[in-house]
C-alpha positions as a Markdown table, in Angstrom:
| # | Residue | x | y | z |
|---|---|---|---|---|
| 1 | Unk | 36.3 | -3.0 | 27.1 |
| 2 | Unk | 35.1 | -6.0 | 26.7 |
| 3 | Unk | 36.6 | -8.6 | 24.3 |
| 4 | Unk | 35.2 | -12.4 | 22.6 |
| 5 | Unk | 37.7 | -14.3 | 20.7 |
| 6 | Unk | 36.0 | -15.7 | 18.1 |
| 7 | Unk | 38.1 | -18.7 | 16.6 |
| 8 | Unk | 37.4 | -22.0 | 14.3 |
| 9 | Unk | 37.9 | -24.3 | 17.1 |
| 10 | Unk | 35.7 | -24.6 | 19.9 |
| 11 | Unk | 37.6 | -24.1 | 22.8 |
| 12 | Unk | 37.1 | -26.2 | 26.0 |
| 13 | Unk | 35.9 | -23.1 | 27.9 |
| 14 | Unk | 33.2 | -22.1 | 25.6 |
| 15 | Unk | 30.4 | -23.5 | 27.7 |
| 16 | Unk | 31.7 | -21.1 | 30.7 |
| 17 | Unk | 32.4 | -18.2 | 29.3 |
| 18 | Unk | 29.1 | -17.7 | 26.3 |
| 19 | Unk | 30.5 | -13.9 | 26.4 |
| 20 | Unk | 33.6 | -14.1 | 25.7 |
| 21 | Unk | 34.8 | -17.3 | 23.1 |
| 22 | Unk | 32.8 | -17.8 | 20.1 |
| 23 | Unk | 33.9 | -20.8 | 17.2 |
| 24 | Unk | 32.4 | -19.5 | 13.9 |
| 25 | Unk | 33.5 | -21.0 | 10.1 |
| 26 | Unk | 36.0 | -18.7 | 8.9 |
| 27 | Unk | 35.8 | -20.3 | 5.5 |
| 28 | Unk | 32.4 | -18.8 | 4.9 |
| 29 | Unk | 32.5 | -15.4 | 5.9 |
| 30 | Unk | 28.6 | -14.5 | 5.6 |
| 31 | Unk | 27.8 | -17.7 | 7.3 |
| 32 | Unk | 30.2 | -16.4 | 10.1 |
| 33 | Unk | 28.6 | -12.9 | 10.0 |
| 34 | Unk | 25.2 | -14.3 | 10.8 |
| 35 | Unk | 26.0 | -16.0 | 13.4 |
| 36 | Unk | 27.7 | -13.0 | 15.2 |
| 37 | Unk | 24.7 | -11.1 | 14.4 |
| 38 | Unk | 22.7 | -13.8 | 16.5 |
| 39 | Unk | 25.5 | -13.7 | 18.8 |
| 40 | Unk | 25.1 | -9.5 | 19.0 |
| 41 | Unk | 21.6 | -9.9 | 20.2 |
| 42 | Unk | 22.8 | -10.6 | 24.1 |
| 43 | Unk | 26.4 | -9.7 | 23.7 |
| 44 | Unk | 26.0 | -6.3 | 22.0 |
| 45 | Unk | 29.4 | -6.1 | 19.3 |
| 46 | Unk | 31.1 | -2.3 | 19.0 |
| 47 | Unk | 34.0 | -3.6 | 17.1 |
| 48 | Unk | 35.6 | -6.1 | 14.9 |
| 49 | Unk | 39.2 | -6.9 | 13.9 |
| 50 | Unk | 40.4 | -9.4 | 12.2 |
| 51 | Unk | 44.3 | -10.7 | 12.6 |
| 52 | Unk | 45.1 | -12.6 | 10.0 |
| 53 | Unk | 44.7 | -12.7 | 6.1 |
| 54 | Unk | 41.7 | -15.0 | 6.3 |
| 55 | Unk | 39.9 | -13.1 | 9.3 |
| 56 | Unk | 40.4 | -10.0 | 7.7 |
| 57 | Unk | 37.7 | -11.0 | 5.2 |
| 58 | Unk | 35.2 | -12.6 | 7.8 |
| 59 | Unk | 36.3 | -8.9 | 10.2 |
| 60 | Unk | 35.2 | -7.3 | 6.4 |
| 61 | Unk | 31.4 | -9.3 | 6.4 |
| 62 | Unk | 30.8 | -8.9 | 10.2 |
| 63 | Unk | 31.3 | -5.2 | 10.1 |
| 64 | Unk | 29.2 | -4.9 | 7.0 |
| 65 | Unk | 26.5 | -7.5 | 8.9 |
| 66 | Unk | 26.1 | -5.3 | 11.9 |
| 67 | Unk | 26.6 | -1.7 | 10.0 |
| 68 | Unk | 29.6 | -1.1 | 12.5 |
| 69 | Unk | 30.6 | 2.2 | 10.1 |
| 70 | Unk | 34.1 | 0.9 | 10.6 |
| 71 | Unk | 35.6 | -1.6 | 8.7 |
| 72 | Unk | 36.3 | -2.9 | 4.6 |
| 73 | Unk | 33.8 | -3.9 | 2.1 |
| 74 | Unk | 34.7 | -8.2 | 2.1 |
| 75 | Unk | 35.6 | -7.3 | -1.5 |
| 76 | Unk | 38.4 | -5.3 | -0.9 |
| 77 | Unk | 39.6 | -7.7 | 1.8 |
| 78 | Unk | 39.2 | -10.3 | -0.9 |
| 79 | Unk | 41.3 | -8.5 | -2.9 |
| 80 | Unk | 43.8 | -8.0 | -0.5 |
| 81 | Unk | 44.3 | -11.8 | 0.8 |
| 82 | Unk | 44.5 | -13.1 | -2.5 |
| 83 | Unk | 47.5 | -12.2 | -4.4 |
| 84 | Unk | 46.5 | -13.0 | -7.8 |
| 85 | Unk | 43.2 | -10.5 | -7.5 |
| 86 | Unk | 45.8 | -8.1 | -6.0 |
| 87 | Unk | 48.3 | -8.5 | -8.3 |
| 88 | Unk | 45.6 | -7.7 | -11.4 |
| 89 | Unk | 44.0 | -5.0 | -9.6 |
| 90 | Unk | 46.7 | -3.2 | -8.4 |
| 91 | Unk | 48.3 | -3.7 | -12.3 |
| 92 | Unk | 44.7 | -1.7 | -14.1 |
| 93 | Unk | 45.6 | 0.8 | -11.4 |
| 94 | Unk | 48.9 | 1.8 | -12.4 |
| 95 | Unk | 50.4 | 0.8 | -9.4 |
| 96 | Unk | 54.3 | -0.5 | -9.5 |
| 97 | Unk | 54.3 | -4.2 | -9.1 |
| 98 | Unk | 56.5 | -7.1 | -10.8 |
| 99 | Unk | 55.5 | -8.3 | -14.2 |
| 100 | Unk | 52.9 | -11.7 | -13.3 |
| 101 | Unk | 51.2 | -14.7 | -14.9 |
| 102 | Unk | 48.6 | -17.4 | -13.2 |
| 103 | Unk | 49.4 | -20.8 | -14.4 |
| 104 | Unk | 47.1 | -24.0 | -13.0 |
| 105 | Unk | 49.3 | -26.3 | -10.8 |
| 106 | Unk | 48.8 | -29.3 | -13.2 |
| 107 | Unk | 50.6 | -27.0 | -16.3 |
| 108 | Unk | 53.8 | -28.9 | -17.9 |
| 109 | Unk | 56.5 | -27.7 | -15.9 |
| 110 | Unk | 59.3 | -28.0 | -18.6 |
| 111 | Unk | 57.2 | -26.4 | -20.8 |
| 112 | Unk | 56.6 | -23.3 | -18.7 |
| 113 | Unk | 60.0 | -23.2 | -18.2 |
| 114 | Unk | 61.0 | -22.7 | -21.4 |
| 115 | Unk | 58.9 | -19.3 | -21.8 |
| 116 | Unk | 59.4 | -17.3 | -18.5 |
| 117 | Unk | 61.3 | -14.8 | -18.2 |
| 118 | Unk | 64.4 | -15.4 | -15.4 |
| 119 | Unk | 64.9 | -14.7 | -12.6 |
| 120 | Unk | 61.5 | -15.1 | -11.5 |
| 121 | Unk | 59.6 | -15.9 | -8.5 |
| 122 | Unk | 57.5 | -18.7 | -7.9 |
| 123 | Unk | 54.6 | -18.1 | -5.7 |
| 124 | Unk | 51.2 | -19.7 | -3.6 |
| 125 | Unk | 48.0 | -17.2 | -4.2 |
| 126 | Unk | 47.6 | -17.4 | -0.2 |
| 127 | Unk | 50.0 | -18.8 | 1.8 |
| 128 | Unk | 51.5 | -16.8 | 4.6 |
| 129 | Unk | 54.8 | -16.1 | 5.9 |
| 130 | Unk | 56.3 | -16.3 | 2.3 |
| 131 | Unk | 55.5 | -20.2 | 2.9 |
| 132 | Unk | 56.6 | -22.1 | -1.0 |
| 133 | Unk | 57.8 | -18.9 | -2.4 |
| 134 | Unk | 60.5 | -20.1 | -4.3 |
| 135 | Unk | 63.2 | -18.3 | -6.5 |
| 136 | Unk | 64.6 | -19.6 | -10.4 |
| 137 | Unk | 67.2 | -18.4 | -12.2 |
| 138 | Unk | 67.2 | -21.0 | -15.3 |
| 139 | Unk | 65.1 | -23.9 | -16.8 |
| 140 | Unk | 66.5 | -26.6 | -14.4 |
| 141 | Unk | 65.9 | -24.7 | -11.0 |
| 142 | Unk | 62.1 | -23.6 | -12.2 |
| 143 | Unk | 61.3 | -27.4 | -12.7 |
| 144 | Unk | 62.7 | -28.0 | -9.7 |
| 145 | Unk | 61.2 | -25.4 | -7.8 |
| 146 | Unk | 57.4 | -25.6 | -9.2 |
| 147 | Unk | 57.7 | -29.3 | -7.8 |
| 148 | Unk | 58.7 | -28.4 | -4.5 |
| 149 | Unk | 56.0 | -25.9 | -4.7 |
| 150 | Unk | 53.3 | -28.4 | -5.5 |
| 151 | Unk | 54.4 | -31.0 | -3.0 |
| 152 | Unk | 53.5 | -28.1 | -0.2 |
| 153 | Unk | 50.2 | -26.8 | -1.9 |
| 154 | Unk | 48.7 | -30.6 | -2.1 |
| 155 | Unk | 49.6 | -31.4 | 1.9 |
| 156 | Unk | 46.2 | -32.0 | 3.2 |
| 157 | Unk | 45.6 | -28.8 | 5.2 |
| 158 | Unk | 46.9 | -26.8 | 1.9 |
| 159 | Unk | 45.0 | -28.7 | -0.8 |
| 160 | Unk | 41.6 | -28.7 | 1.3 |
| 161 | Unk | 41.5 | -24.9 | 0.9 |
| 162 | Unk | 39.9 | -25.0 | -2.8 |
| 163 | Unk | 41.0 | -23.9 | -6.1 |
| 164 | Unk | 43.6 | -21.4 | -5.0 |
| 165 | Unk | 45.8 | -24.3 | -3.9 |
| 166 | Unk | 45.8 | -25.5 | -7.1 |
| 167 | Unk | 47.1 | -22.5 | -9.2 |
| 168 | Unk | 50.5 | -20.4 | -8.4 |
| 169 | Unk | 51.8 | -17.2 | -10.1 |
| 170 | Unk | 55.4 | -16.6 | -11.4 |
| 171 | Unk | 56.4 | -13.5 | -11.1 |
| 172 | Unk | 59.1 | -11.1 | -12.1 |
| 173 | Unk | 62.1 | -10.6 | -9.4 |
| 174 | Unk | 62.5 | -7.3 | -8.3 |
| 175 | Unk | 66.1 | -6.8 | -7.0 |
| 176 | Unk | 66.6 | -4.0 | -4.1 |
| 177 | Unk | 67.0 | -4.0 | -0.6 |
| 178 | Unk | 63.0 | -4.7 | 1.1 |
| 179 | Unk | 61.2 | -2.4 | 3.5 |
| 180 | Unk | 58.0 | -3.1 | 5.7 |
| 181 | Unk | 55.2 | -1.0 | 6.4 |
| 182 | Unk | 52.8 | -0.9 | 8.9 |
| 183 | Unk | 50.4 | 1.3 | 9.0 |
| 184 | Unk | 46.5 | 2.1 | 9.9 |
| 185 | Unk | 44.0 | 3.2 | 7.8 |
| 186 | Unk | 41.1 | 5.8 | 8.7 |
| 187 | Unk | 38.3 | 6.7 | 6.6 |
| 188 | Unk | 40.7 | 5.6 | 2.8 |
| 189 | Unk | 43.5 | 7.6 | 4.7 |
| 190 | Unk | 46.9 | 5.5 | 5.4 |
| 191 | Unk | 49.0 | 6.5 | 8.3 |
| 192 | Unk | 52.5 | 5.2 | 8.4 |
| 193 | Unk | 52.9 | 3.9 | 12.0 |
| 194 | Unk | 56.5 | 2.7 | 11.1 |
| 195 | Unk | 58.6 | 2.0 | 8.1 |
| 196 | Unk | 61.2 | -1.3 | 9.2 |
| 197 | Unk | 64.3 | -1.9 | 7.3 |
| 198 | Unk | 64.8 | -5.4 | 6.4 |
| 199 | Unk | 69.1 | -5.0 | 6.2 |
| 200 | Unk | 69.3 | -9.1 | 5.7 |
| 201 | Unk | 69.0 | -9.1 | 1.7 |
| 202 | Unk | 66.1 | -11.5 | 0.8 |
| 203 | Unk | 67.3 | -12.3 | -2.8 |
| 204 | Unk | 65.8 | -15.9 | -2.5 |
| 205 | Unk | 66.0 | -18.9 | -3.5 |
| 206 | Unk | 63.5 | -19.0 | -0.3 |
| 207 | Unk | 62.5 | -15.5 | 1.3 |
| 208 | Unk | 62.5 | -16.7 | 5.1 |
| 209 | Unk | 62.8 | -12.9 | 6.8 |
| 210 | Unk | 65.0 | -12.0 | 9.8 |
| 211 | Unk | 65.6 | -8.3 | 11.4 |
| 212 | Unk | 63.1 | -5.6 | 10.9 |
| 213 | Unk | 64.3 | -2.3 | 12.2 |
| 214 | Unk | 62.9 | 1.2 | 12.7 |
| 215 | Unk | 63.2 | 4.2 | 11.7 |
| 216 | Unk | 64.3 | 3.4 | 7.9 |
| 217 | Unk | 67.9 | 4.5 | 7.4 |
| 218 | Unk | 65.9 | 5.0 | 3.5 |
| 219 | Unk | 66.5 | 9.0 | 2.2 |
| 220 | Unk | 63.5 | 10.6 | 2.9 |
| 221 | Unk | 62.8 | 11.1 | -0.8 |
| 222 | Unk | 62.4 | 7.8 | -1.2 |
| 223 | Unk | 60.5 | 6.9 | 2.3 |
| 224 | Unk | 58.0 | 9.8 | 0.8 |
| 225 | Unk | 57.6 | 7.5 | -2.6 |
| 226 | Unk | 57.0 | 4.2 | -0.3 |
| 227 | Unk | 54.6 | 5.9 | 1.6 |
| 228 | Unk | 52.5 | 7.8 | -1.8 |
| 229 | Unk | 53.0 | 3.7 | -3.5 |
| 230 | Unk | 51.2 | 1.9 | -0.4 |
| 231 | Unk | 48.6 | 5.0 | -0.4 |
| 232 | Unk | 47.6 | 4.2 | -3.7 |
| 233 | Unk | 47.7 | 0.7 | -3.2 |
| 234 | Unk | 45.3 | 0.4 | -0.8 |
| 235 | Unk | 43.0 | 3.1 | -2.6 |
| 236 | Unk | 43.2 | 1.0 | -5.2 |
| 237 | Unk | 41.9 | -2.2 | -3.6 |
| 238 | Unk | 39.2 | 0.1 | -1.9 |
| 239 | Unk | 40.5 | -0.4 | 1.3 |
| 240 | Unk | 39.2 | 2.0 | 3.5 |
| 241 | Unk | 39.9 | 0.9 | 7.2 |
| 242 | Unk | 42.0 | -1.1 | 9.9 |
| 243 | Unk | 45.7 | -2.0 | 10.2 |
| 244 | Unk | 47.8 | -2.7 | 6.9 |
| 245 | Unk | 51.1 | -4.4 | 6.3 |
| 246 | Unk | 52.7 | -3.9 | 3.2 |
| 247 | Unk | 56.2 | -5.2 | 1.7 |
| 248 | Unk | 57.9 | -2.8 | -0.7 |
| 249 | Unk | 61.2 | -3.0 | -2.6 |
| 250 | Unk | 63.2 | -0.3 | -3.8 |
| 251 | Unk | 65.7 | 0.1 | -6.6 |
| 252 | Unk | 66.9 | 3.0 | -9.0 |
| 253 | Unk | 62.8 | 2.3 | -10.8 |
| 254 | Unk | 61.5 | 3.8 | -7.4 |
| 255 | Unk | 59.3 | 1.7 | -5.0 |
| 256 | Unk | 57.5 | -1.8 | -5.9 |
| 257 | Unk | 55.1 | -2.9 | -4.0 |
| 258 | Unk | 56.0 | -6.8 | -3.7 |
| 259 | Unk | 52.7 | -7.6 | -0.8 |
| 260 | Unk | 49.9 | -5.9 | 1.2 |
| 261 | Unk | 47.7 | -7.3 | 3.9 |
| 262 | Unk | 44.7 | -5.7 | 5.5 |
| 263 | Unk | 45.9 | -7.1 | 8.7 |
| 264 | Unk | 48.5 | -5.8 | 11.2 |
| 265 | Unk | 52.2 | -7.3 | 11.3 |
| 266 | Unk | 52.4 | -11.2 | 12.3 |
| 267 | Unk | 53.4 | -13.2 | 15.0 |
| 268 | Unk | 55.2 | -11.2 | 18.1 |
| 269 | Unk | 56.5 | -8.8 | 16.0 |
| 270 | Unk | 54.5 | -6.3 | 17.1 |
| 271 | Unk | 56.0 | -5.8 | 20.6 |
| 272 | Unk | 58.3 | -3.5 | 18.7 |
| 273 | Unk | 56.2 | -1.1 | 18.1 |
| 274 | Unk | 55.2 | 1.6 | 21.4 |
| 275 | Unk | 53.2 | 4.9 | 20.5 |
| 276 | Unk | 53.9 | 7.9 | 23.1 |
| 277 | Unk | 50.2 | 9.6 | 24.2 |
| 278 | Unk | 49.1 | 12.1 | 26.4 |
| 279 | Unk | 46.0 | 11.6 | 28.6 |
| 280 | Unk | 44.3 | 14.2 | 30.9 |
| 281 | Unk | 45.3 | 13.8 | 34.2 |
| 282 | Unk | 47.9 | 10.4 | 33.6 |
| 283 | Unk | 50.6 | 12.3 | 31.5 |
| 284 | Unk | 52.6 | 10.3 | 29.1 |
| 285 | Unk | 52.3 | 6.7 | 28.8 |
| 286 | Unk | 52.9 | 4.2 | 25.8 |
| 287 | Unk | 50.3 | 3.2 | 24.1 |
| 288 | Unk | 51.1 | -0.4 | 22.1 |
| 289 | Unk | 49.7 | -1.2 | 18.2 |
| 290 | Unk | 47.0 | -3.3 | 19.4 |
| 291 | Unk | 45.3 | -0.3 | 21.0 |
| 292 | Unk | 45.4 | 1.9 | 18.1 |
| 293 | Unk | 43.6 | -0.8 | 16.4 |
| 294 | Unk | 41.0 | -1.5 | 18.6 |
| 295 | Unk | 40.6 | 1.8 | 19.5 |
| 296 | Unk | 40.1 | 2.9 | 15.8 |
| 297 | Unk | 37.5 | 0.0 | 15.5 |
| 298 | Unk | 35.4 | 1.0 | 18.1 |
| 299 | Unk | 35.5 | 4.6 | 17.1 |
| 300 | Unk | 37.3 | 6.1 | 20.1 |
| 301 | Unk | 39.4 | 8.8 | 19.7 |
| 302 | Unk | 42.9 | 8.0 | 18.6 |
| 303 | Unk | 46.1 | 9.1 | 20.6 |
| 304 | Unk | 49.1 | 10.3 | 18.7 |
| 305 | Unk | 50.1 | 7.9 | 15.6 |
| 306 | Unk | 53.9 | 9.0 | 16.5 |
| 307 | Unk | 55.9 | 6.0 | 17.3 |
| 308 | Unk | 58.4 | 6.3 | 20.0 |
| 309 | Unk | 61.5 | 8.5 | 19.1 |
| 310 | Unk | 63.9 | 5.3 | 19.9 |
| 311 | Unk | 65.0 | 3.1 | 17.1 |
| 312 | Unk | 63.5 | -0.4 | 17.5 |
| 313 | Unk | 64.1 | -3.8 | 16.3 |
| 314 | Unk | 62.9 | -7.5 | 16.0 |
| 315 | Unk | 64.6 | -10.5 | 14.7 |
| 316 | Unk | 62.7 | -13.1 | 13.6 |
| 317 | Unk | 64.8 | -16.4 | 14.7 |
| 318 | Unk | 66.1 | -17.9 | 11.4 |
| 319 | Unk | 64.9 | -21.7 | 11.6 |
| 320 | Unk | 68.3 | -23.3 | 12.4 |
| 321 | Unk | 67.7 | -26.5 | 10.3 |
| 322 | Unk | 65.6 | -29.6 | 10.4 |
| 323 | Unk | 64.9 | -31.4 | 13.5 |
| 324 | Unk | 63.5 | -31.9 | 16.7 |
| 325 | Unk | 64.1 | -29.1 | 19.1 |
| 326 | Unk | 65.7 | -30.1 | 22.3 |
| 327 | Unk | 67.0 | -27.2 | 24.1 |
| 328 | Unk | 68.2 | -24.1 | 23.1 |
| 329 | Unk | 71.0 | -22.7 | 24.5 |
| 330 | Unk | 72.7 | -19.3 | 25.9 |
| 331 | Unk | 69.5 | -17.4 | 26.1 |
| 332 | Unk | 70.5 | -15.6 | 29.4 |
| 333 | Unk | 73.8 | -14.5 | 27.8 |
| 334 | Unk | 71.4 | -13.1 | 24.6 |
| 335 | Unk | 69.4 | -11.6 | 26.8 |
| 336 | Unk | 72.6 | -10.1 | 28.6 |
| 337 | Unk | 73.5 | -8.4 | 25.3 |
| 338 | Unk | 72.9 | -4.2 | 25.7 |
| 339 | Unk | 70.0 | -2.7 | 23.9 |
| 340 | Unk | 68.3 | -5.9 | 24.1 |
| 341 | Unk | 65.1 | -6.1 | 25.7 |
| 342 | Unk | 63.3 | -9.5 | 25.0 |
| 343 | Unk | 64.2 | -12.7 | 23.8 |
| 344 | Unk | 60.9 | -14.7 | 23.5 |
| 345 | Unk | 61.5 | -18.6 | 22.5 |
| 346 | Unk | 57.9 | -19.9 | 21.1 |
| 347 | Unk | 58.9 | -23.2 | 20.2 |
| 348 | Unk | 59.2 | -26.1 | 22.7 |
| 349 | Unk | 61.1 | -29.1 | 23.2 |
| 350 | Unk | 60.2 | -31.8 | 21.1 |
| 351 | Unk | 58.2 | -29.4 | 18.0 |
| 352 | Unk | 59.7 | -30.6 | 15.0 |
| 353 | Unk | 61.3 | -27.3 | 13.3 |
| 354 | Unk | 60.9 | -27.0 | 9.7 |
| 355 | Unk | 62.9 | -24.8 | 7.2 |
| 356 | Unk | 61.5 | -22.4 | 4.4 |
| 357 | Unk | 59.9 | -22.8 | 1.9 |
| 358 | Unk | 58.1 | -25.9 | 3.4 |
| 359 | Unk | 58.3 | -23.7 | 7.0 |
| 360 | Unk | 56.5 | -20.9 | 8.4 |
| 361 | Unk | 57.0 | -21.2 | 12.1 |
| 362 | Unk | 60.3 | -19.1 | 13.3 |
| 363 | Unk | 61.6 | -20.5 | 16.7 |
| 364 | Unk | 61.7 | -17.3 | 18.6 |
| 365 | Unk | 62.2 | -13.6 | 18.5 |
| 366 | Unk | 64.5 | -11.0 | 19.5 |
| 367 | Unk | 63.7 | -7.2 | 20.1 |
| 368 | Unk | 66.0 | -4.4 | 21.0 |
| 369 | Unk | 65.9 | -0.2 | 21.5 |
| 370 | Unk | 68.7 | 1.7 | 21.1 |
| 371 | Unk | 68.9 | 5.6 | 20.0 |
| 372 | Unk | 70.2 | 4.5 | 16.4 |
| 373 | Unk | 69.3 | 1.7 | 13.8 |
| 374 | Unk | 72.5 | 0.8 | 13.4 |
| 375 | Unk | 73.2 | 0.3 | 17.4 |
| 376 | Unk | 70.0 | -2.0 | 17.3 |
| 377 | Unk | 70.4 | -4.4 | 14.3 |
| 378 | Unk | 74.1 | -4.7 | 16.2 |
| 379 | Unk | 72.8 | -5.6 | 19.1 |
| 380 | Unk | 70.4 | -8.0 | 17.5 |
| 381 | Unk | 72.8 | -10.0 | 15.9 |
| 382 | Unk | 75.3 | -10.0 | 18.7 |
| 383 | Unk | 72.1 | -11.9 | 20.8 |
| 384 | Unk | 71.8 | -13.6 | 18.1 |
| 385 | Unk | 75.3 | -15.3 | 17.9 |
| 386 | Unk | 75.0 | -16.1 | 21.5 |
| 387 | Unk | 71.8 | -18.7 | 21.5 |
| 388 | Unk | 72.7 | -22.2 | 19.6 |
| 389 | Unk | 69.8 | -24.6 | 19.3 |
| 390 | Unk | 70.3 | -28.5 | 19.8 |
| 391 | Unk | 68.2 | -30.4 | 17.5 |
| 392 | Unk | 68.2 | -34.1 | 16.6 |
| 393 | Unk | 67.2 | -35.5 | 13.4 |
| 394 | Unk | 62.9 | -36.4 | 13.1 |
| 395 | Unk | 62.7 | -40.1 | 13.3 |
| 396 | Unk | 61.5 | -41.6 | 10.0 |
């Protein structure tokens, strides 16, 4: 197939390639649609897919634009990016979700304080990467942390974004240990392409994520209820198409559904997922998430959803602390580790690293197979222990 990058910025090779890079406004999705429709006249489109929370909704107006027959209404994507509209919806639908309230940025902080209910969670409508989500236990620590949160949502690139930046929700904590799901939609029809365990405990103040492993070591009762939980989820946002991600807690109340995306997993992470097919004449091969999806938006058939029967993994890096990155060290002796496949440093010398909640860049990832769970997240740690980072402080 044949594939144009559409992106916000022009890109320097634009001019050479008309076919294949396109720069469209992602903050107005029908404006954008339009101008793929132009762009469709001499560079017929078969498919779209967005990859992120925004280009999921522009994805949703393009496919509607060009009557693809594959793809969301841009109201359900809508729905999905921002949490506030998903929180509500997903609330009138009976769906499991923590208790909620949207308060304006500008609210008396002390005041607020005094009428929550603790522990709570303090949370942007649209940042990613749980970017300014913030955990409070008492008065004090919700003061402290709705003024961290507002210093991140008015940095320029934040507070630019419109009125979303300038409200936040507190929400109810739900205690439990956190799963991932990642799965593909077809025709309002959700199937599970993997369910990750997150064994790192996430129970705040800042929610930076670490090791996803799969299959869920979860009894299969309760994998069943996360499954029928994200199904009605994404019914009830009308979802009907495309790669989902969804972030689920579970505790002795059954499953709560705690995030859902209408766009595949983030960053590298999904390297750890291979699908095993079967093709006429080529036997098995593997067949990686990003051809499912594409495949499913251009209509083609599909080849098994069945993940690989190896347990997988991915760590996310942790951010070490603040500073400068100069070198990171040990990275042959991670990679030396057994079961591990892939250690992949994305950040360079001299990027500043920045730690959650202001952060949402990890430094690297780490993936791993082994025939159990348990054999991978062991392994992933273990590579883990072996790289240390050299930073120096950032220079006033």
């Amino acid at each position: 197939m044949d594939l144009t990058v559409a992106s916000e910025r022009s890109s320097t090779f634009e001019r050479a390639q008309p076919a294949n890079l396109l720069t469209l406004d992602f903050g107005d999705p029908r404006g954008a649609a339009a101008d793929v429709r132009r762009f469709a006249r001499d560079h017929p489109i078969g498919g779209v897919v967005g990859v992120d929370d925004d280009t999921a909704v522009v994805a949703a107006a393009i496919a509607a634009d060009l009557h693809l027959g594959v793809g969301n209404s841009e109201s359900a994507a809508l729905a999905a990016r921002d949490k506030h509209v998903q929180r509500v919806t997903l609330a009138a639908a009976g769906v499991p979700v923590p208790r909620f309230s949207l308060h304006p940025l500008e609210e008396d902080a002390a005041g607020l304080a005094g009428r929550v209910a603790y522990p709570c969670v303090l949370k942007p409508l649209r940042l990613a990467a749980s970017r300014g989500v913030i955990r409070a236990d008492a008065q004090a620590e919700f003061v402290t942390a709705r003024e961290r949160l507002r210093r991140i949502l008015e940095q320029p690139e934040v507070a630019k974004c419109g009125e979303w930046a300038r409200q936040f929700l507190v929400e109810e904590f739900i205690p439990g240990p956190e799963v991932a799901l990642e799965g593909l939609l077809v025709a309002g029809r959700l199937h599970v392409l993997a369910l990750f365990d997150k064994p790192d405990p996430l129970d705040g103040p800042f929610f930076e994520e670490t090791i996803y492993v799969t299959p869920s070591r979860l009894p299969l009762l309760e994998q069943g209820a996360v499954r029928q939980v994200a199904q009605d989820a994404v019914s009830a946002l009308g979802l009907r198409d495309g790669p989902v991600h969804a972030e689920l807690r579970v505790n002795e109340r059954g499953p709560w559904l705690i995030e859902l995306a209408a766009r595949p997993i983030g960053g590298r992470c999904s390297a750890v997922m291979r699908f095993e097919t079967r093709e006429a004449g080529c036997g098995m091969r593997e067949a990686s998430l990003e051809e499912l999806i594409l495949r499913h938006a251009l209509g083609l058939p599909l080849p098994s959803l069945e993940r690989e029967r190896r347990a997988a993994g991915v760590m996310m890096i942790p951010v070490p602390g603040a500073g400068v990155l100069r070198e990171v060290r040990g990275v042959a002796e991670a990679r030396a580790v057994p079961l591990v496949e892939e250690i992949a440093i994305t950040a360079h010398p001299g990027q500043e690293l920045v730690p959650w909640p202001e952060g949402f860049r990890y430094p690297g990832f780490i993936f791993a197979r082994g025939e159990t769970p348990a054999a991978v997240e062991a392994a992933l740690r273990a590579a883990h222990g072996r790289l240390h980072f050299v930073l120096e402080p950032v220079r006033a």
